[in-house]
C-alpha positions as CSV (number, residue, x, y, z in Angstrom):
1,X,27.7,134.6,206.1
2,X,29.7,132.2,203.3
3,X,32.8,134.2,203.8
4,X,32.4,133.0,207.9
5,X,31.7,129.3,206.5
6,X,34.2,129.7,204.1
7,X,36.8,130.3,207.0
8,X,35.5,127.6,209.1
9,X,36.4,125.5,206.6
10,X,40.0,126.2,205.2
11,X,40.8,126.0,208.9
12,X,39.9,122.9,209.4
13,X,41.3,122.0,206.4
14,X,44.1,123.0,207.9
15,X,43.6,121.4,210.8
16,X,42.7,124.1,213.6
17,X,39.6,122.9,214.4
18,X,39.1,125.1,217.3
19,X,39.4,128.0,214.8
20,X,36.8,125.9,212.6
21,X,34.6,125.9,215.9
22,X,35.4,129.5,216.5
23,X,33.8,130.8,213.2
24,X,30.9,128.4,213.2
25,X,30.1,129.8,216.6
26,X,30.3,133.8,215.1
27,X,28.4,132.8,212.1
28,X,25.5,131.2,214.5
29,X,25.7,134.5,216.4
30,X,25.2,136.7,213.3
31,X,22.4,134.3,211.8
32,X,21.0,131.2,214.1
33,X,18.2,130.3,211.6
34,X,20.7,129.7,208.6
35,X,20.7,126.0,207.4
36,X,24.2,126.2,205.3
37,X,26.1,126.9,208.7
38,X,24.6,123.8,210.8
39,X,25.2,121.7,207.1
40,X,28.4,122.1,207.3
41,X,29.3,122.0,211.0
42,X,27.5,118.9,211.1
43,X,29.8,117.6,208.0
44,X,33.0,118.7,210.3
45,X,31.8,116.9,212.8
46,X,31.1,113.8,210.4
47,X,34.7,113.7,209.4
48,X,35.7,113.9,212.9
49,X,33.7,111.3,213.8
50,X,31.8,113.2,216.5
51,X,28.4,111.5,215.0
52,X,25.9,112.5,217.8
53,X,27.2,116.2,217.2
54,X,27.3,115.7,213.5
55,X,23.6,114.1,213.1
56,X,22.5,116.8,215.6
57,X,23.4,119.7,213.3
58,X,22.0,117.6,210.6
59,X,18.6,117.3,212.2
60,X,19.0,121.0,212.7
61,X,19.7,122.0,209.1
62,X,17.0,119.8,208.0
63,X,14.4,121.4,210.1
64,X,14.8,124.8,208.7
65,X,15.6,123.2,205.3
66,X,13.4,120.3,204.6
67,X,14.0,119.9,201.1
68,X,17.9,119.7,201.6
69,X,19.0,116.4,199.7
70,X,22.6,116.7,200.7
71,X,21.7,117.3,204.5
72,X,19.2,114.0,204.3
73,X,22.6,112.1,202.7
74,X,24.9,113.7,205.4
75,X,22.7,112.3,208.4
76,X,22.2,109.1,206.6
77,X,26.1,108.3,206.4
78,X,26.2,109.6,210.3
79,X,23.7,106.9,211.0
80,X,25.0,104.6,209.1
81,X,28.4,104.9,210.8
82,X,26.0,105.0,214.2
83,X,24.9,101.5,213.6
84,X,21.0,103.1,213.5
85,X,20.7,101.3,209.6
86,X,16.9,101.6,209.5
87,X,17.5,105.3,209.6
88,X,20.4,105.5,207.9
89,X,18.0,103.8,205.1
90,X,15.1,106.4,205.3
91,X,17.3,109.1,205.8
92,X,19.3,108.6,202.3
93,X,15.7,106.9,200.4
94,X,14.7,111.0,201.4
95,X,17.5,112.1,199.8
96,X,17.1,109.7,196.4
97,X,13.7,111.3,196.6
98,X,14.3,114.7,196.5
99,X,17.4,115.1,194.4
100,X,17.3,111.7,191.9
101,X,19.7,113.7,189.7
102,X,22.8,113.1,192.1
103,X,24.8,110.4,191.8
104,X,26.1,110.7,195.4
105,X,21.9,109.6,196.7
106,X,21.6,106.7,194.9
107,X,25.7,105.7,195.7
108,X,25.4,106.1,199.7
109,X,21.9,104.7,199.5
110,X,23.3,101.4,197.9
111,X,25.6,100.7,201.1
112,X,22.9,101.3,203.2
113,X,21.0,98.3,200.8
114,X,24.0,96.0,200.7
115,X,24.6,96.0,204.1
116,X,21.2,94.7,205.0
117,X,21.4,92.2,202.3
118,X,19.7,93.6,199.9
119,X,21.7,93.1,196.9
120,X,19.8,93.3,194.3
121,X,18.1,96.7,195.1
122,X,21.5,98.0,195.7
123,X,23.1,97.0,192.5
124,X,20.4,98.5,190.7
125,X,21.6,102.0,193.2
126,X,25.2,101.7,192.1
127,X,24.2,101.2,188.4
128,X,22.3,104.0,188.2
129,X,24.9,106.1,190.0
130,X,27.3,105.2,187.9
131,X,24.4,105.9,185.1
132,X,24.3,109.7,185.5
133,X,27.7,110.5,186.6
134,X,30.2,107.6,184.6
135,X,33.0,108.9,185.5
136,X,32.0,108.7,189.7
137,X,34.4,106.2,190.9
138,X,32.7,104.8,194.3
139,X,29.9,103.1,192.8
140,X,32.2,101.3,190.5
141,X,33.6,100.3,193.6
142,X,30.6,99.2,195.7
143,X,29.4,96.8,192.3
144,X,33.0,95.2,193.4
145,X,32.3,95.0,196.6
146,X,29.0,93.5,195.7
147,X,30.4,90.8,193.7
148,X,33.0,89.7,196.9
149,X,29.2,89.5,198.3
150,X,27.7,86.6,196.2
151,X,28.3,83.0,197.0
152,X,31.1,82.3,195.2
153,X,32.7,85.5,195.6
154,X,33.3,86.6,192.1
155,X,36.9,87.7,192.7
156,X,38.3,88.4,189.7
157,X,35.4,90.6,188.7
158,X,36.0,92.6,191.8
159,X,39.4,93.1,191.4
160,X,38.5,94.4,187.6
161,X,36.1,96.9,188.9
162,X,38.4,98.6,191.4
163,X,40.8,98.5,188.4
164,X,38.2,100.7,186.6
165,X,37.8,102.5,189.2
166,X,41.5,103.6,189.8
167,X,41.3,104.6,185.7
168,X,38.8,106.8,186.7
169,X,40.5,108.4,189.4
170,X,43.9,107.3,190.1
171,X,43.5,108.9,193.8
172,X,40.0,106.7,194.4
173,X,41.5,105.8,198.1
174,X,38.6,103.1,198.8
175,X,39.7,101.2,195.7
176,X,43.5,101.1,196.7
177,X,42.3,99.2,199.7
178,X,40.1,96.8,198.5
179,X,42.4,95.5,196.0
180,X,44.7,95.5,199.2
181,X,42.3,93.3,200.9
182,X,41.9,90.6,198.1
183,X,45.2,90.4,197.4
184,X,45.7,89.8,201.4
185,X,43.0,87.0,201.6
186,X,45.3,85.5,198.3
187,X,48.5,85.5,200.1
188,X,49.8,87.9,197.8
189,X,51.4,90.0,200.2
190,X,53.7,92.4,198.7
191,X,51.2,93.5,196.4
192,X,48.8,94.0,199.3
193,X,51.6,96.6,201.0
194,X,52.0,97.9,197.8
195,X,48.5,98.9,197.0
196,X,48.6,100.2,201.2
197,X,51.5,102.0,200.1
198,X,49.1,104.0,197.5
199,X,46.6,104.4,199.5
200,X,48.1,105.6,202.0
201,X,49.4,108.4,199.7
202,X,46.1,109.3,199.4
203,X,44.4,109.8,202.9
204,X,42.6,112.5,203.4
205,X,42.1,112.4,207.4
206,X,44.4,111.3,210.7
207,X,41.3,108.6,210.6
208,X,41.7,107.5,207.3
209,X,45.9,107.4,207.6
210,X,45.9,105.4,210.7
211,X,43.1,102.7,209.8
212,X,45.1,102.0,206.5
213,X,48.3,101.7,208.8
214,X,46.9,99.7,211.0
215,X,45.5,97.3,207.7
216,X,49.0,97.7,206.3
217,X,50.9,96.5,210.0
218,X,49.0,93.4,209.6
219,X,50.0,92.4,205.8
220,X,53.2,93.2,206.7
221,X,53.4,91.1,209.8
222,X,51.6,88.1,207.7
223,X,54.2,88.4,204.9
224,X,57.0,88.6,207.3
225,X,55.4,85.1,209.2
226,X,54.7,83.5,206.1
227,X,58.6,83.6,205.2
228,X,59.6,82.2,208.5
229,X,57.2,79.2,207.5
């Protein structure tokens, strides 16, 4: 059954999804009651931002596996992304609940806390993320993130910690872009295309690529109005 999951997935790696599809579907007719093949469907579909699909698999996996932590985190991000933040909330406090060793719970569950405002509960997420797995970029990003959150926005201590973060792994995407989006709000635009520029290197999906570009179009075209000033 991995071998068929296995191929699912270095085709869509590859970007043939309806192979992906394709070997999902034979695995499902060799074993319907296997969690591991709707766990990772449902992931595809995450990253392909077909949500209902994705949190339907999810559901799925979860029924015939209900101690699954990673499932629980999956369909937290899908609501999360679906606006449904109350479940998004329980889904990944299940998932911080049944597998406290993972950094990747408590990380996903602090964006669920800071975007309802609860920055304190969320800080104390990150920081333990960041706790059991140091070297776990993201949360030393979402601290940033949390400092652009207080009033004042403690800027320079943002910027710092997606600095860290890049140390940590120069590849850490979500850090290129928020150092982007400072620099934008200080009208230093060249070094906001340049840190696009990185980031860009770095995309993972056709999602990812053209939500940077679109972020990068718009530095540009600022930078090119504020020289015509």
């Amino acid at each position: 059954m991995n071998t068929w999951i296995k191929l699912a997935g270095l085709a869509f790696d590859m970007e043939d999804r309806e192979s992906a599809l394709k070997h999902f579907a034979h695995a499902l007719s060799i074993d319907g009651s296997n969690s591991d093949i709707f766990f990772h469907r449902g992931q595809m579909f995450l990253i392909m931002e077909e949500l209902e699909k994705s949190i339907a698999d999810l559901k799925q996996c979860i029924s015939m596996a209900p101690d699954f932590a990673l499932a629980y985190m999956q369909l937290g991000i899908a609501q999360f992304r679906m606006n449904d933040f109350d479940q998004a909330s329980a889904s990944c406090k299940k998932a911080v609940d049944l597998a406290p060793h993972l950094p990747q719970v408590h990380n996903y569950y602090g964006e669920v806390l800071l975007n309802q405002g609860k920055g304190a509960e969320a800080k104390k997420s990150f920081e333990k993320a960041s706790e059991i797995d140091p070297v776990f970029p993201d949360p030393v990003v979402n601290q940033g993130l949390l400092l652009l959150n207080t009033a004042p926005p403690n800027v320079e201590g943002a910027l710092g910690l997606f600095d860290k973060a890049i140390q940590i792994d120069p590849q850490c995407q979500t850090a290129y872009i928020h150092r982007a989006q400072v620099l934008f709000q200080m009208q230093q635009y060249e070094k906001s295309l340049s840190e696009y520029e990185t980031a860009i290197k770095w995309s993972k999906t056709e999602a990812e690529l053209s939500e940077i570009c679109a972020f990068r179009e718009a530095a540009l075209a600022q930078m090119e109005a504020a020289k015509v000033v």
